[in-house]
PyMOL Python script that loads the backbone (N, CA, C, O; Angstrom):
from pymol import cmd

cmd.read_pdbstr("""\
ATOM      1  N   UNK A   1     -70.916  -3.650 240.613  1.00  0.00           N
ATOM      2  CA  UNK A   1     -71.596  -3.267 241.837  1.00  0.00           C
ATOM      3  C   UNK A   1     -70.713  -3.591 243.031  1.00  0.00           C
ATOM      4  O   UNK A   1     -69.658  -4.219 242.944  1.00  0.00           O
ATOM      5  N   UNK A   2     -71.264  -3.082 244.213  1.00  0.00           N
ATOM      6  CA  UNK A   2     -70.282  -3.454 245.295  1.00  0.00           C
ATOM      7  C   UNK A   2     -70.201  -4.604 246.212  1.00  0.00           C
ATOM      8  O   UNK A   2     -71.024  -5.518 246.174  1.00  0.00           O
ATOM      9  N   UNK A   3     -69.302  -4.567 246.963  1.00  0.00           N
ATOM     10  CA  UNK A   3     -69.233  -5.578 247.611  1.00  0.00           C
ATOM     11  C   UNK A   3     -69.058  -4.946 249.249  1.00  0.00           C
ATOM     12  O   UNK A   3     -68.217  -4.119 249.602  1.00  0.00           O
ATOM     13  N   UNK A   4     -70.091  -5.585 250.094  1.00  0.00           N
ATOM     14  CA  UNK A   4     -70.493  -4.654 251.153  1.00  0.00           C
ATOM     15  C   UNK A   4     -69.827  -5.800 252.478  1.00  0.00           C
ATOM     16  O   UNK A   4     -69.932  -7.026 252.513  1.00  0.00           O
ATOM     17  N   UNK A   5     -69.296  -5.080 253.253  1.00  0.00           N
ATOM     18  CA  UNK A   5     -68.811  -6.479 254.113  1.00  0.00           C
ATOM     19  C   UNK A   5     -69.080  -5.526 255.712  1.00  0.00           C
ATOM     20  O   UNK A   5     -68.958  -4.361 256.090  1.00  0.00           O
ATOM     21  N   UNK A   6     -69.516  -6.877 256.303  1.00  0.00           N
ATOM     22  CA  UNK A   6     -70.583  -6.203 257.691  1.00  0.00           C
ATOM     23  C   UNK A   6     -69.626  -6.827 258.829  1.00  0.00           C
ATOM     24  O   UNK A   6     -69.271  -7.962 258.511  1.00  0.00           O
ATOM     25  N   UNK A   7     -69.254  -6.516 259.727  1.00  0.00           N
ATOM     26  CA  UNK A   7     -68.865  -7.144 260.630  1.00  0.00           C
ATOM     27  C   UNK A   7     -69.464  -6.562 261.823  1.00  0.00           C
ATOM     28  O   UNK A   7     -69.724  -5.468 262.325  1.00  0.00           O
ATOM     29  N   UNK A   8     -69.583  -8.110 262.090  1.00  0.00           N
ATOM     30  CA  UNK A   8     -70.627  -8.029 263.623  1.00  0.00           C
ATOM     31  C   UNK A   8     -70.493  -8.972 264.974  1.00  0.00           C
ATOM     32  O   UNK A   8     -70.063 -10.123 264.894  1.00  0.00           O
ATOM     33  N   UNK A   9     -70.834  -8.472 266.016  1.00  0.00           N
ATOM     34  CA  UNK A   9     -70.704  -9.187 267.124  1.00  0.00           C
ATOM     35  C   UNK A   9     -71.564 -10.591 267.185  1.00  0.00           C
ATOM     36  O   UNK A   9     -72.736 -10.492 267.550  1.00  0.00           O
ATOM     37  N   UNK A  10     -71.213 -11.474 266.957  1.00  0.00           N
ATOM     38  CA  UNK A  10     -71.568 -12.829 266.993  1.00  0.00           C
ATOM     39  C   UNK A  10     -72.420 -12.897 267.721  1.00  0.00           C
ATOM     40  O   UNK A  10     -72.233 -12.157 268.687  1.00  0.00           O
ATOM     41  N   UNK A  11     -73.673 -13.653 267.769  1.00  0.00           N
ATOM     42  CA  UNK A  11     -74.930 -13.946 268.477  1.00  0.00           C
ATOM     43  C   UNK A  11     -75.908 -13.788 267.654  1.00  0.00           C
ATOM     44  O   UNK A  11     -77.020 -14.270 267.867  1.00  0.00           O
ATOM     45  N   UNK A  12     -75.521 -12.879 266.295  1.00  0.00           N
ATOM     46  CA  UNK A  12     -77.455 -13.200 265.646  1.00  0.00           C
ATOM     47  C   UNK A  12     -78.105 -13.967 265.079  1.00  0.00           C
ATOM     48  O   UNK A  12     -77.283 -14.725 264.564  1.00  0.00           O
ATOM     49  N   UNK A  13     -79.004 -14.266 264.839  1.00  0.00           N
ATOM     50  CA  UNK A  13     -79.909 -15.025 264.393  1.00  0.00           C
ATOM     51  C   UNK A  13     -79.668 -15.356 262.761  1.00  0.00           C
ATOM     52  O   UNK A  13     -78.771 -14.889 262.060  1.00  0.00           O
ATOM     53  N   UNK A  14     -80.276 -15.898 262.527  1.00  0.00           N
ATOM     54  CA  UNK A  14     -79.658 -16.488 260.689  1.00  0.00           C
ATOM     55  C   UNK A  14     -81.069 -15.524 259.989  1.00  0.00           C
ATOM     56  O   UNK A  14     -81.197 -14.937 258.915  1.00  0.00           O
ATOM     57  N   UNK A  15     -82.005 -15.710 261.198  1.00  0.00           N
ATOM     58  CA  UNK A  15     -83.421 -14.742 260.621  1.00  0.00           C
ATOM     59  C   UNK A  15     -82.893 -12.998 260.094  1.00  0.00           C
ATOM     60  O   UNK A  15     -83.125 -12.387 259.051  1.00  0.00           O
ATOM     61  N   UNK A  16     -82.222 -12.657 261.167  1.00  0.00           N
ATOM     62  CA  UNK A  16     -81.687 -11.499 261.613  1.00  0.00           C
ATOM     63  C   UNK A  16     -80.982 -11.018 260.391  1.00  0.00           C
ATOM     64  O   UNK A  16     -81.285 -10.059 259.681  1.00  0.00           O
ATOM     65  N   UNK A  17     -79.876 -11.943 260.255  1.00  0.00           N
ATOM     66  CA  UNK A  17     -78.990 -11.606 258.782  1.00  0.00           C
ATOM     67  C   UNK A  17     -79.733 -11.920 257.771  1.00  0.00           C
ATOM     68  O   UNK A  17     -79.258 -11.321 256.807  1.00  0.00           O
ATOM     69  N   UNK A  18     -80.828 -12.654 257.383  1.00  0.00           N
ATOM     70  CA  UNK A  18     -81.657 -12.400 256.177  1.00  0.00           C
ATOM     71  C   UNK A  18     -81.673 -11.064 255.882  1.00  0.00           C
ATOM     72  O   UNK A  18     -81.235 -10.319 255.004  1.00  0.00           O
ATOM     73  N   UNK A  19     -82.497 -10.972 257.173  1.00  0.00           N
ATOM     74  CA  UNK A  19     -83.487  -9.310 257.589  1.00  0.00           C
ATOM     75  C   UNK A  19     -82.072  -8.265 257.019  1.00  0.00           C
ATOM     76  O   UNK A  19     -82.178  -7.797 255.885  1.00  0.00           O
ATOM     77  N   UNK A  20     -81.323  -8.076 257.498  1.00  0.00           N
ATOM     78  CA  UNK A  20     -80.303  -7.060 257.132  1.00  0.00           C
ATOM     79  C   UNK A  20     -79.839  -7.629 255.248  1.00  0.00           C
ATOM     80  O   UNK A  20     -79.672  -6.906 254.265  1.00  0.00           O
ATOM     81  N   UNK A  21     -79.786  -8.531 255.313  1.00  0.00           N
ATOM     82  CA  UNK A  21     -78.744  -8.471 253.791  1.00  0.00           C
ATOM     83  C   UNK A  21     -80.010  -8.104 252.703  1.00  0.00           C
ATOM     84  O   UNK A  21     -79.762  -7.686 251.572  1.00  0.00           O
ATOM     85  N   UNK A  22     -81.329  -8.306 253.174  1.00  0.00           N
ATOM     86  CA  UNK A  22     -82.607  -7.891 251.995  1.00  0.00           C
ATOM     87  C   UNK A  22     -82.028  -6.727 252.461  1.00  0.00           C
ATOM     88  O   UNK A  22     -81.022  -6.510 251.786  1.00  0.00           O
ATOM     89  N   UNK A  23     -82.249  -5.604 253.571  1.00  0.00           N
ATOM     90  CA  UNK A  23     -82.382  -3.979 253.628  1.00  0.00           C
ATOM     91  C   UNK A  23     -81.140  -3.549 252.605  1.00  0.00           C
ATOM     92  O   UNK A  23     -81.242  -2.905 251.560  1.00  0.00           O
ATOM     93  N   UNK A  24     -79.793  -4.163 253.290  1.00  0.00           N
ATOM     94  CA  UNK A  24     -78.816  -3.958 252.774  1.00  0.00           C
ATOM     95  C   UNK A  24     -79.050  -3.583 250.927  1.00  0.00           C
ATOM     96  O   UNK A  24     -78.936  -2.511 250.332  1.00  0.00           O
ATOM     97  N   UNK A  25     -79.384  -4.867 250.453  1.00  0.00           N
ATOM     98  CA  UNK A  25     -79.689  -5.248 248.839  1.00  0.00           C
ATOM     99  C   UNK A  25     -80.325  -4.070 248.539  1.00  0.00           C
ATOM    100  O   UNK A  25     -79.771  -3.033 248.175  1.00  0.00           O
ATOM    101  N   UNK A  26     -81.461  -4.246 248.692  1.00  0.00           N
ATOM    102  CA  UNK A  26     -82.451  -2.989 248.523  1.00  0.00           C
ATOM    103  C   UNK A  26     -82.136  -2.041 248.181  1.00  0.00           C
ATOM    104  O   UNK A  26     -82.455  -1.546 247.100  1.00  0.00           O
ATOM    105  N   UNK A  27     -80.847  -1.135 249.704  1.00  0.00           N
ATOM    106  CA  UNK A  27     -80.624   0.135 249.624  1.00  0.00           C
ATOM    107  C   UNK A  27     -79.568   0.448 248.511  1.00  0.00           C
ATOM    108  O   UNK A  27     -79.419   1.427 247.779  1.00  0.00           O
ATOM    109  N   UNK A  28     -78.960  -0.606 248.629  1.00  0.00           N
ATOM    110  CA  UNK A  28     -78.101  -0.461 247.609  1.00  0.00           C
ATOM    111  C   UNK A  28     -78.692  -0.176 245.984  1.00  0.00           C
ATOM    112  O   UNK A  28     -78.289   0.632 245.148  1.00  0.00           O
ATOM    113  N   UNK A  29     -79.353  -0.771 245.943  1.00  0.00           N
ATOM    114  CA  UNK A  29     -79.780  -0.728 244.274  1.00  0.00           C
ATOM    115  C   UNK A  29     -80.522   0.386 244.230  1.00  0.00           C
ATOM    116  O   UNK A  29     -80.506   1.037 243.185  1.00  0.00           O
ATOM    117  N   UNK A  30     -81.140   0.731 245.097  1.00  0.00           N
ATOM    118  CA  UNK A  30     -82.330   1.786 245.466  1.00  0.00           C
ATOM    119  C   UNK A  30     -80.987   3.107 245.134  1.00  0.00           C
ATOM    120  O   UNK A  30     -81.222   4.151 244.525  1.00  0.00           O
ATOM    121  N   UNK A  31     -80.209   2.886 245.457  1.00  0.00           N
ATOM    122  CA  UNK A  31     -79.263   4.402 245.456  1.00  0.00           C
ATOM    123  C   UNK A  31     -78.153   4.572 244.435  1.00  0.00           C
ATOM    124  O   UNK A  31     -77.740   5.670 244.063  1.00  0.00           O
ATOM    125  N   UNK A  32     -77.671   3.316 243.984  1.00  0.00           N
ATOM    126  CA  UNK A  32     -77.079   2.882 242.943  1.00  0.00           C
ATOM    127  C   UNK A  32     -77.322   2.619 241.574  1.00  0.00           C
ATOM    128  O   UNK A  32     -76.547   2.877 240.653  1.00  0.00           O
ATOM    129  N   UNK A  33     -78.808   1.919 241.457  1.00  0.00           N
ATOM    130  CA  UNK A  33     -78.746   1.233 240.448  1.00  0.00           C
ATOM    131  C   UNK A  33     -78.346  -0.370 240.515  1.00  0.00           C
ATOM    132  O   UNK A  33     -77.842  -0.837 241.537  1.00  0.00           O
ATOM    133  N   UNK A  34     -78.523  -0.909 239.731  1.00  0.00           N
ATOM    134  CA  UNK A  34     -78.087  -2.276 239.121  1.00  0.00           C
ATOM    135  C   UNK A  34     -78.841  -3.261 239.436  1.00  0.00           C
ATOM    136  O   UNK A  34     -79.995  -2.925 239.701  1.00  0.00           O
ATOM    137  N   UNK A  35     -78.587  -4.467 239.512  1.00  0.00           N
ATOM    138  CA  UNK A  35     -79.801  -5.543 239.804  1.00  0.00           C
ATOM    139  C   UNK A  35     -79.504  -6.280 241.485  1.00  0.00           C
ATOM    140  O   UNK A  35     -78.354  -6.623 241.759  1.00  0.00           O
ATOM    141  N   UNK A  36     -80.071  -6.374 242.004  1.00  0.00           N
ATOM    142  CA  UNK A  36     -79.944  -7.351 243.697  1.00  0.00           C
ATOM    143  C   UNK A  36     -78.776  -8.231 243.346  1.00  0.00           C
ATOM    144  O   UNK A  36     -77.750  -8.458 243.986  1.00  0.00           O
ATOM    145  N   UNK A  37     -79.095  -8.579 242.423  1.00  0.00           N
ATOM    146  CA  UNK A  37     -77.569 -10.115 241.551  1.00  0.00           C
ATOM    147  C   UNK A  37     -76.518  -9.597 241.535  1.00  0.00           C
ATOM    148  O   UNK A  37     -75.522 -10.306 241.680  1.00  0.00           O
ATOM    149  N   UNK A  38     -76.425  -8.625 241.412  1.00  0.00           N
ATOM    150  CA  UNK A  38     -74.726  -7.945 241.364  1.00  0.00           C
ATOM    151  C   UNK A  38     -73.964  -7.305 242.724  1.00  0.00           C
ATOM    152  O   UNK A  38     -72.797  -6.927 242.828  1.00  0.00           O
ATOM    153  N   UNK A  39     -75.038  -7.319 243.727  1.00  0.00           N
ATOM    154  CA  UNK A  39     -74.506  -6.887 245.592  1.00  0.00           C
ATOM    155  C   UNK A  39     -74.339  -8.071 245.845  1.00  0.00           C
ATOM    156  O   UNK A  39     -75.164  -8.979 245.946  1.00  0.00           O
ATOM    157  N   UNK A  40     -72.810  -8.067 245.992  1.00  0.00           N
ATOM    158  CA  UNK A  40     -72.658  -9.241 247.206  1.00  0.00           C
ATOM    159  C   UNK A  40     -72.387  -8.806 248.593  1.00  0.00           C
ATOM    160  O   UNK A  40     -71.880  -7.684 248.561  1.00  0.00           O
ATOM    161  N   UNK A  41     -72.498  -9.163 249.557  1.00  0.00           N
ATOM    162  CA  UNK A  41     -72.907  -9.052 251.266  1.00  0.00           C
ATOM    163  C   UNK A  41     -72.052 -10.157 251.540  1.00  0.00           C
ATOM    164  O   UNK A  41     -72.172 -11.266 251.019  1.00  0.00           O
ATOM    165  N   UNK A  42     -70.842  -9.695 252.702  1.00  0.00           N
ATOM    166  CA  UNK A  42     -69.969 -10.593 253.199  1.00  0.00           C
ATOM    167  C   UNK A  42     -70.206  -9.991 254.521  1.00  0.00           C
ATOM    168  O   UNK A  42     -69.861  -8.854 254.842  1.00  0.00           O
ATOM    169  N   UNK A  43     -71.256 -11.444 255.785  1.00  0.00           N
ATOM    170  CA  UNK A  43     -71.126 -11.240 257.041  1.00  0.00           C
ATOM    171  C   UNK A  43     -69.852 -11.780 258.038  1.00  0.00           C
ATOM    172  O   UNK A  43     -69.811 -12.988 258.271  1.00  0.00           O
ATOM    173  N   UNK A  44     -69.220 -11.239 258.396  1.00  0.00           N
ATOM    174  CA  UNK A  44     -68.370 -11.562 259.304  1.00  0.00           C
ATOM    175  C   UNK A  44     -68.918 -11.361 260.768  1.00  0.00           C
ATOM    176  O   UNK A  44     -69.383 -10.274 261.112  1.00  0.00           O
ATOM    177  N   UNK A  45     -68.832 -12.715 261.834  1.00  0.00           N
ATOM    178  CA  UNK A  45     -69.670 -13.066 263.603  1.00  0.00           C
ATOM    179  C   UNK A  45     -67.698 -12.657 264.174  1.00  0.00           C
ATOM    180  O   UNK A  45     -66.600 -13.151 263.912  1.00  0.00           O
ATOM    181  N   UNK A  46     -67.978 -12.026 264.647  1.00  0.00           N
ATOM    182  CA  UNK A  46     -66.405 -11.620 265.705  1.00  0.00           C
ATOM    183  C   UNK A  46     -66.706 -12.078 266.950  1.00  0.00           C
ATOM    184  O   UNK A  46     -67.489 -11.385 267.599  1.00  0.00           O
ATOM    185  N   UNK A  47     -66.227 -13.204 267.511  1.00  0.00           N
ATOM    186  CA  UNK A  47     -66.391 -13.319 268.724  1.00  0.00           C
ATOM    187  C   UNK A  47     -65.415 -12.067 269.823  1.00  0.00           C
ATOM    188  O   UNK A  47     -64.338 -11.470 269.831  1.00  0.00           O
ATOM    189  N   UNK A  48     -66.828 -12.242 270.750  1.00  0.00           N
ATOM    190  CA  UNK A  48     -66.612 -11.030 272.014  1.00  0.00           C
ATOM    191  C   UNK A  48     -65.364 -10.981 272.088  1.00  0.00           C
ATOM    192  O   UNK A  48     -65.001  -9.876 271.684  1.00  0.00           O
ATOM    193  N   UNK A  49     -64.362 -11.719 272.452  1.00  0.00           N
ATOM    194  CA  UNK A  49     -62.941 -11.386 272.723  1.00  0.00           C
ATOM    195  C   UNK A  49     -62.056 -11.269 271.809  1.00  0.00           C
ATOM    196  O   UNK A  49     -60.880 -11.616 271.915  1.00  0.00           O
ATOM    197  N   UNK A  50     -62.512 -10.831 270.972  1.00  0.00           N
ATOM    198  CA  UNK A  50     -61.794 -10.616 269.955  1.00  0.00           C
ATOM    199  C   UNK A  50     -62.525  -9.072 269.193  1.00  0.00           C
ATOM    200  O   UNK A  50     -62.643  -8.774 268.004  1.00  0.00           O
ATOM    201  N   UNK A  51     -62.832  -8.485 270.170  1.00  0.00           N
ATOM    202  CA  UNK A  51     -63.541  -7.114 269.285  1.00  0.00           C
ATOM    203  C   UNK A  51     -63.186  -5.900 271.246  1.00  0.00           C
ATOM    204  O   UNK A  51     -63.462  -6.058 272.435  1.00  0.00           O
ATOM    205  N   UNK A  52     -62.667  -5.135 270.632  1.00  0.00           N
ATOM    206  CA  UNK A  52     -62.662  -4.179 271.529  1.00  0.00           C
ATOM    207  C   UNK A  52     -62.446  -2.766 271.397  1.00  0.00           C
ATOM    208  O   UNK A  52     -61.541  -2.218 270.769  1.00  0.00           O
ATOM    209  N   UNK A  53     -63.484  -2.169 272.136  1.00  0.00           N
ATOM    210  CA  UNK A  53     -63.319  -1.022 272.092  1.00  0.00           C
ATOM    211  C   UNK A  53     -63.005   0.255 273.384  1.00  0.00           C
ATOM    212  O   UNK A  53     -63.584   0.096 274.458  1.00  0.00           O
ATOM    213  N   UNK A  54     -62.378   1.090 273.262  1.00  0.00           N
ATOM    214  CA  UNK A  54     -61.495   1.969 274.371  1.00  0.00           C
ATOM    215  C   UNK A  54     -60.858   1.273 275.138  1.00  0.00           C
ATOM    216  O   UNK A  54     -60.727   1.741 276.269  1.00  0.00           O
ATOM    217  N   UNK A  55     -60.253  -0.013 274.867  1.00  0.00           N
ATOM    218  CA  UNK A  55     -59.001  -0.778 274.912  1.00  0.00           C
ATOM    219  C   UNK A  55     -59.463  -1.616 275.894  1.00  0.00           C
ATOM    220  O   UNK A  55     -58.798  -1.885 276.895  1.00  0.00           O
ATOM    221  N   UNK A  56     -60.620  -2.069 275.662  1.00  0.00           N
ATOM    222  CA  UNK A  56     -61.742  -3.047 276.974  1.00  0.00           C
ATOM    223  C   UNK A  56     -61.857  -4.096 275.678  1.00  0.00           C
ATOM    224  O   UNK A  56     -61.984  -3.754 274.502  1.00  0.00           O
ATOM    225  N   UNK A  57     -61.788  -5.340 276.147  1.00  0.00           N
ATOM    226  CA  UNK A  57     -62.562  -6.310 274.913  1.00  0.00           C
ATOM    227  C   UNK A  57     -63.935  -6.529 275.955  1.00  0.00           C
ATOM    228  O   UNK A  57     -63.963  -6.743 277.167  1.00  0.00           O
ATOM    229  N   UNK A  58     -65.022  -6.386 274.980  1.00  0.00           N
ATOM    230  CA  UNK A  58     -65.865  -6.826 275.107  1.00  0.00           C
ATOM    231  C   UNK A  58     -66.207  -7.858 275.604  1.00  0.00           C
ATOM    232  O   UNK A  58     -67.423  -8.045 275.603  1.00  0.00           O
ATOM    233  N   UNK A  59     -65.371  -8.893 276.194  1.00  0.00           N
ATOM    234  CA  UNK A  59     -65.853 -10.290 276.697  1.00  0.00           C
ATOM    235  C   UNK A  59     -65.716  -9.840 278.061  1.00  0.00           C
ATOM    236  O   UNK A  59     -66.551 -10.326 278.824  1.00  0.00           O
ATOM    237  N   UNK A  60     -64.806  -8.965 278.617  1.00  0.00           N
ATOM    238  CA  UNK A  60     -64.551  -8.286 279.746  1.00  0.00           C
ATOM    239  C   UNK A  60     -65.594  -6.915 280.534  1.00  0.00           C
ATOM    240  O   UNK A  60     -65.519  -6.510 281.694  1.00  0.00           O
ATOM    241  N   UNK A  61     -66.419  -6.496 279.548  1.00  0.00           N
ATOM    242  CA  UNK A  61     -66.832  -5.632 279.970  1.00  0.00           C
ATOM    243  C   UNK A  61     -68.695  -6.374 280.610  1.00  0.00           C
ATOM    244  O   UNK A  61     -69.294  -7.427 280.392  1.00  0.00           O
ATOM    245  N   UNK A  62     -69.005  -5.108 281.441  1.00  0.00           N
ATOM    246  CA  UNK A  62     -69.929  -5.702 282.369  1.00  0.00           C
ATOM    247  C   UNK A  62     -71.591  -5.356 282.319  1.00  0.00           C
ATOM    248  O   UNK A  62     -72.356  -5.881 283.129  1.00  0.00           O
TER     249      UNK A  62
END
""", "prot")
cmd.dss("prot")
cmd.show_as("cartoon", "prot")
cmd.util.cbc("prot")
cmd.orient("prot")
């Protein structure tokens, strides 16, 4: 099974990433097959200055 890796802007909640890695699990097996035990979910928190997009980092923008 796969291995799903999320990267995200740092600030969420630990509730939050529950909430996503159940949907995540779910959809996966739901479309795949196999058992919840075999998706692993790797969250990666990117802090703001270190993520940018149209050549703005995000810690900069307003």
């Amino acid at each position: 099974m796969p291995t799903i890796q999320v990267h995200l802007m740092e600030g969420r909640t630990v509730e939050q990433k529950k909430e996503l890695v159940k949907a995540l699990t779910d959809a996966t097996v739901k479309t795949l097959g196999g058992s919840p035990e075999s998706v692993d979910i790797l969250l990666y928190d990117i802090k703001r200055h270190d993520w940018a997009t149209g050549g703005e980092l995000w810690s900069e923008k307003k």
